[in-house]
N, C-alpha and C positions, 0 to 999 in steps of 0.2 A: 067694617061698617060702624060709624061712631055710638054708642051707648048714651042712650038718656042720661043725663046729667040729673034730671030727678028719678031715676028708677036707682042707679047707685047712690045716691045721697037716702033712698028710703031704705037702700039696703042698710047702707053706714049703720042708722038709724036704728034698725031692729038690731043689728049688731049692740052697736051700746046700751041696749035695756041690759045684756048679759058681761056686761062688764063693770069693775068698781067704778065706783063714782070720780074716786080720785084719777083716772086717767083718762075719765071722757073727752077733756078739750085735745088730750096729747094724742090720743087716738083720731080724733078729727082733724087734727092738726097733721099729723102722718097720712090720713087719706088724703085729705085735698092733696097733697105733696105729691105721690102718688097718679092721683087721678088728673092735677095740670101737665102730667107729661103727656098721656096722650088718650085721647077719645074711644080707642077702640079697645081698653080694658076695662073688663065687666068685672062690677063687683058680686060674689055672691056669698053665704054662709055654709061652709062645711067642714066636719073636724071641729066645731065648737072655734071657727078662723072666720075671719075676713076674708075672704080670697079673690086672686083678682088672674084674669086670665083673658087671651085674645080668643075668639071663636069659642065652639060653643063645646067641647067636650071638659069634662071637669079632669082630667086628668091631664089636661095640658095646663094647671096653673103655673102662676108664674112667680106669687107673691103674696102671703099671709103675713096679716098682724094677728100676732097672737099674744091673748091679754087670760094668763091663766094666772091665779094668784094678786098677792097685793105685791108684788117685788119689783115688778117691770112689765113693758110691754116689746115683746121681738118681734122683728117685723122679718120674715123669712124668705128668703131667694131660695126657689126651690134648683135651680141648677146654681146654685152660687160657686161651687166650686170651678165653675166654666168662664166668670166674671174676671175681669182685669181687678185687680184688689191691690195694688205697689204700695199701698200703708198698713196690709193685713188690719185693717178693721172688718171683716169678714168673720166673725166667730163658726168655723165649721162644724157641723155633725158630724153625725154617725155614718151619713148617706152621702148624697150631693148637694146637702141643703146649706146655705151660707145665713149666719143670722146676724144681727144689731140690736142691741139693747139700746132702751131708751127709758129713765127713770122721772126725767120731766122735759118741760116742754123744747121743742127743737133751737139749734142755734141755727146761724146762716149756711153755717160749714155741716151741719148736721142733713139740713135740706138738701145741699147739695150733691149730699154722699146720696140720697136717696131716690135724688133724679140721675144721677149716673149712674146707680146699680139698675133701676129703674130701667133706662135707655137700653144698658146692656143686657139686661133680662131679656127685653121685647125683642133686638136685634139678633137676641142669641136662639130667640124662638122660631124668629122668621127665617133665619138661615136653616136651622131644623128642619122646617115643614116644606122648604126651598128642595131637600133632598128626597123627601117620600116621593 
C-alpha cells in the first residue's frame, strides 16, 4: 500500500533537525533517490537512522541513512550482503549489512547505484516474505 509522500517527507524532515547542517541537501538528495523507486517504502526514525521498510514491522527495514558525525553520510542495506554487487562498491559489516559512503552531493552513477541496491533490497524482501 503506497505511503504518503508528505508523511515520509515530514519524517525526512524531523530526521534533518538531528543532522549537521553541512549534509542536509546530500541527505535529501539520497531520500528522494530512494523514495522515487517505489511508493510502498515507509520512511521512519530509529537507531538515531532514517529508515525505510515495506509493511509495518520495524524489524523488517531495508535501508538506513545514517548521518553520525561530520565525516560522511552511509546509507545502509541491511541485507546487503544478499545484493548483486559485481563492482564491490558495497562496503560490508560485521553482519549482513552492506554500506555506501557518500561525502557530497550524488553523481548520476551515484543515483544509480542507489536505485539498483534499492530495487534489490525490495525484491530481496518480497521473495523473503514469499517463503514464511
Amino acid at each position: 500500500m503506497p505511503i504518503s509522500s508528505e508523511t515520509n517527507i515530514a519524517t525526512r524532515d524531523t530526521f534533518l533537525t538531528t543532522v549537521d547542517d553541512k549534509f542536509t541537501a546530500l541527505v535529501t538528495e539520497i531520500d528522494a533517490t530512494i523514495r522515487d523507486v517505489s511508493t510502498d517504502l515507509e520512511g521512519y526514525i530509529s537507531y538515531k537512522m532514517l529508515m525505510y521498510r515495506v509493511g509495518k514491522k520495524r524489524s523488517d527495514w531495508l535501508i538506513a541513512i545514517d548521518v553520525r558525525g561530520t565525516k560522511c553520510v552511509t546509507l545502509r542495506f541491511f541485507k546487503g550482503i544478499h545484493l548483486l554487487d559485481p563492482n564491490k562498491l558495497l562496503r560490508l559489516g560485521t553482519t549482513t549489512i552492506g554500506n555506501l559512503d557518500f561525502t557530497s552531493s550524488l553523481t548520476e552513477t551515484d543515483k544509480a547505484n542507489i536505485v539498483d541496491f534499492t530495487k534489490q533490497a525490495i525484491a530481496w524482501h518480497a521473495n523473503e516474505a514469499s517463503k514464511k
